[in-house]
N, C-alpha and C positions, 0 to 999 in steps of 0.2 A: 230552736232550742234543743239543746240535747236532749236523750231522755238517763234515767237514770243506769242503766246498764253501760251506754255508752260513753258517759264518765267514770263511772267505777275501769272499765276495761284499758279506759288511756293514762289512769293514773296507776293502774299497775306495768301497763307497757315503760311510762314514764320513770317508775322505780327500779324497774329492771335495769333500764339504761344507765340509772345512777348508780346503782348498785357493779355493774359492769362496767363503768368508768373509775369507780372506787376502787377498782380489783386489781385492774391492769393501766388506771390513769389514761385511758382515751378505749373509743369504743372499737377502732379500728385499727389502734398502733399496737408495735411490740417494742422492746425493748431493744434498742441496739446494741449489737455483740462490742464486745471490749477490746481495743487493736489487738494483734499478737505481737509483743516488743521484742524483737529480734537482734540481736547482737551483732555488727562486723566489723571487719578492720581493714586497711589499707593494704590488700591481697589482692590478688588477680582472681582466683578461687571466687572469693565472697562479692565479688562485682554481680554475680548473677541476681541477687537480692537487689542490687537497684534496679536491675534490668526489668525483672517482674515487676518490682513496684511500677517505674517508669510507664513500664509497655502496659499499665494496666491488667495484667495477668491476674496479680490478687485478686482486684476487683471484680473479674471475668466470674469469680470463684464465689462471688461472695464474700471475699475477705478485706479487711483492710488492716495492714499490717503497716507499723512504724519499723522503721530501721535504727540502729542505736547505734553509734559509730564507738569504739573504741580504739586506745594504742594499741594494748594488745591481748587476745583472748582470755590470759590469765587473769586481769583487770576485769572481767566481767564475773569471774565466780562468784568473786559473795554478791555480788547484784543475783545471780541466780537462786542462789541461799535462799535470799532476801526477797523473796518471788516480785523483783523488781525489773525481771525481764522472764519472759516465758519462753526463749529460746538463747541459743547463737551455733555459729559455726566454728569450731573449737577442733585442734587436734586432738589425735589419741588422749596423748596423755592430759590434756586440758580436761579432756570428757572424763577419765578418770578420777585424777585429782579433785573434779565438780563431783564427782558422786561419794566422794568422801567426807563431803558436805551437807550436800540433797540426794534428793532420789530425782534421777537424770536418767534419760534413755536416747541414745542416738536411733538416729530412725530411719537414715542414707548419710553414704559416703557422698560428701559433695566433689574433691576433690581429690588429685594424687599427693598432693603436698608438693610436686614440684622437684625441684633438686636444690638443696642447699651447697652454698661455698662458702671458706672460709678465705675471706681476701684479708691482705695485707701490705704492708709498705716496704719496697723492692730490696730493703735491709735484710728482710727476712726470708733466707731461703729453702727454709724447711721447717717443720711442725719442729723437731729438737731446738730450733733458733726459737721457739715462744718460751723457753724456760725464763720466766722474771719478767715476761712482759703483760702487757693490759689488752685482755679480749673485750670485746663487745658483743654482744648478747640478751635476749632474752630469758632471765632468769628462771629457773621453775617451770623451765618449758622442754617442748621437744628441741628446741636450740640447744637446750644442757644435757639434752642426752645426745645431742649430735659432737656437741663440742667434747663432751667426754668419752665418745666415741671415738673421736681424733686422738686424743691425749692419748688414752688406753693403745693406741697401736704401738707408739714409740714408747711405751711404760712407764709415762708420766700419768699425773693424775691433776684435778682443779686445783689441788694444794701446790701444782708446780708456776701456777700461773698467776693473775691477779685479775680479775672479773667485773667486768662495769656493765650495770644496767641499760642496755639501748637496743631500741629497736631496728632492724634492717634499714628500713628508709636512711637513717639518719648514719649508717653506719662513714659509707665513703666521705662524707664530707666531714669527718669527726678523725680520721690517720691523715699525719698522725699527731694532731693538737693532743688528742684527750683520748688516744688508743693506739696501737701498734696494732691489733687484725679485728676481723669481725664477723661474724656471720650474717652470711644476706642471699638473700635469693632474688631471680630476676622482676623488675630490672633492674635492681639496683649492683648483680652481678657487671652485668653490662657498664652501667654507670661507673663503679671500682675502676674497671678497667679505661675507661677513658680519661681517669686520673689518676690515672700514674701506678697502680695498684697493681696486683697480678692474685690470681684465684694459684692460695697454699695449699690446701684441702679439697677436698667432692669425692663423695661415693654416692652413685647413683644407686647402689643397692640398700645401704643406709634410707637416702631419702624414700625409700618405695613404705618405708617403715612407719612414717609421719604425715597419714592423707589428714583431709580435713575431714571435720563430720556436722551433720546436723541434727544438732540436741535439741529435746525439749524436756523441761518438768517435770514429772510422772505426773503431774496432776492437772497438768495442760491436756496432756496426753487422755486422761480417765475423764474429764469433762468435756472437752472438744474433742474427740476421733475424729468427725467426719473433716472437721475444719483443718488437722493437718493431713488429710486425705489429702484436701482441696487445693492445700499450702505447698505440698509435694507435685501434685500435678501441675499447678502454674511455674513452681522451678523448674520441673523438665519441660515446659513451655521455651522459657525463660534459655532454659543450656541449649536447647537446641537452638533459639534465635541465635543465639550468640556464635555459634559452629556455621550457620545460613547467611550470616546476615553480621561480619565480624565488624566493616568498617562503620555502617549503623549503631552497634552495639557499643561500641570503643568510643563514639557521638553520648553517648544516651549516659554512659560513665563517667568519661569526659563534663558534662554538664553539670551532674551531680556531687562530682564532687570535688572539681574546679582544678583536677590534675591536667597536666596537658595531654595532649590524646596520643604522643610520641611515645608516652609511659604505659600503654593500657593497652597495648596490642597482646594475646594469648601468644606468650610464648611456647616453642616446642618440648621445653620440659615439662611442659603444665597439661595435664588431660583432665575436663571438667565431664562428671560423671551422668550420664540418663538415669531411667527407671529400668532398664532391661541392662544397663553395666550390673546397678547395683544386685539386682538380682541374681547376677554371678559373683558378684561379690560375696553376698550373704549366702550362696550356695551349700559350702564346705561349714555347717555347723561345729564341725571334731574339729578344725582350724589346722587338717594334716597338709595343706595347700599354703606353701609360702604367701601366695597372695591373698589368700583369704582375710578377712576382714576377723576372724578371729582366732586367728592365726596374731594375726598385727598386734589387736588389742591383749593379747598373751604376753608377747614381746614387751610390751610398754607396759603394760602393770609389772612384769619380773624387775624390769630395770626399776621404776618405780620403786618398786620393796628392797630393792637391793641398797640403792641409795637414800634410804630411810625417809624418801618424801610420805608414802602412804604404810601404815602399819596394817590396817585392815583391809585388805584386796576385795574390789567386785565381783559379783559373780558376773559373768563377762555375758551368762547367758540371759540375763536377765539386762544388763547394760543397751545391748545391744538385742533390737526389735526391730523386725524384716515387717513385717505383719502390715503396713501401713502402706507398704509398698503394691500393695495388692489389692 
């Protein structure tokens, strides 16, 4: 038989334990962290996101992160608004136009953006021959400020043209049912040309102007630090697999997202960025360095304001956070 101290001492061990199951709902569990939903689209760029996922990288980290596939970048803004997704991988001007919305901070350059073309159907043999014809295009994106980059040379303007909503993938097999040109990057550059198409347009100086980037929240960002510390180290995990290990890599895409692996080889136009790029990247803070990344993001909020998409400009220094990187 007990005696009486030795019941009084188990019944309060015993409250304690209830009381500490009441607190935190188990005596030894914690609460599992919430995915981080990340944004991407049918790019060569944002494949590195399945890759980590795939290769377990998140996970390495601690993290488990969902992917959220979209058409295209611009479609994911008000999800971002709508704190219905805590990231994506968004150009310039996407990153911009989002923070016109929320509070958004890019955090690495993931990609160069590649180089866009503008292909068309063998009628057309010059940027003056699209006067009164149908472009295809991503609207409200760095696509319309490329495309009106084209016009602007021969001093035509969107007003000389007629404009239809579509995304690269779908451009070539769309001239010319339901377009005369379109913009596309590889490989559906490639693709154009093996039907019948010919590349009208490409300034590779243009495209250096249009990388991709990796946004998040500000409030992903002020609640979780360490997790896109974590989130950033497994994508440069991730890029470097992909530069090692291409045929692998192009397997592991390939799977996920049921493209054929013919389509998924890193082309030469395309340079997917480390931790030690970006950090040249984000070097030149004054942006007096063409390639500076704020430099870039100068360039595409001017056009931006020019063409009356954003009235109120980012402060770019504030947009754009190195800090993570280190």
């Amino acid at each position: 038989m007990m005696g009486t101290k030795a019941v009084t001492a188990r019944l309060v061990f015993s409250l304690t334990l209830c009381f500490l199951a009441a607190c935190t709902g188990s005596v030894s569990s914690t609460s599992p962290k919430k995915p981080l939903k990340v944004e991407w689209t049918l790019w060569q760029g944002d494949y590195t996101l399945l890759v980590a996922n795939e290769k377990g990288y998140f996970k390495k980290y601690g993290l488990d992160v969902e992917p959220v596939e979209y058409n295209s970048a611009t479609q994911a803004i008000p999800d971002m608004a709508g704190a219905r997704l805590d990231g994506g991988l968004f150009t310039m001007a996407d990153t911009i136009l989002a923070s016109n919305l929320t509070d958004v901070k890019s955090v690495m350059v993931s990609d160069n953006g590649g180089i866009y073309s503008i292909v068309a159907s063998s009628d057309i043999t010059s940027v003056k021959g699209l006067r009164g014809k149908r472009i295809g295009f991503n609207l409200h994106t760095a696509s319309e400020m490329y495309v009106n980059t084209m016009l602007k040379s021969e001093s035509m303007t969107l007003n000389d043209v007629s404009f239809v909503e579509m995304s690269p993938d779908k451009v070539p097999g769309s001239i010319p049912g339901q377009i005369d040109a379109g913009l596309v990057w590889e490989p559906y550059t490639t693709q154009a040309i093996q039907q019948g198409q010919h590349v009208l347009y490409q300034s590779t100086k243009f495209s250096t102007l249009t990388p991709k980037m990796l946004v998040f929240r500000s409030a992903v960002l002020e609640q979780r630090p360490d997790d896109i510390r974590s989130f950033i180290l497994a994508w440069n995990e991730a890029v470097n697999y992909r530069i090692t290990h291409p045929q692998e890599a192009i397997d592991i895409i390939s799977k996920a997202t049921d493209l054929p692996a013919s389509e998924l080889a890193l082309t030469s136009d395309l340079t997917i960025f480390t931790i030690d790029d970006n950090l040249k990247l984000f070097a030149d803070t004054n942006g007096t360095d063409a390639s500076s990344i704020y430099y870039i993001a100068g360039f595409n909020r001017d056009f931006l304001i020019n063409t009356g998409y954003i009235t109120a400009p980012p402060d770019i220094d504030k947009m754009l956070d190195a800090s993570f990187l280190k």
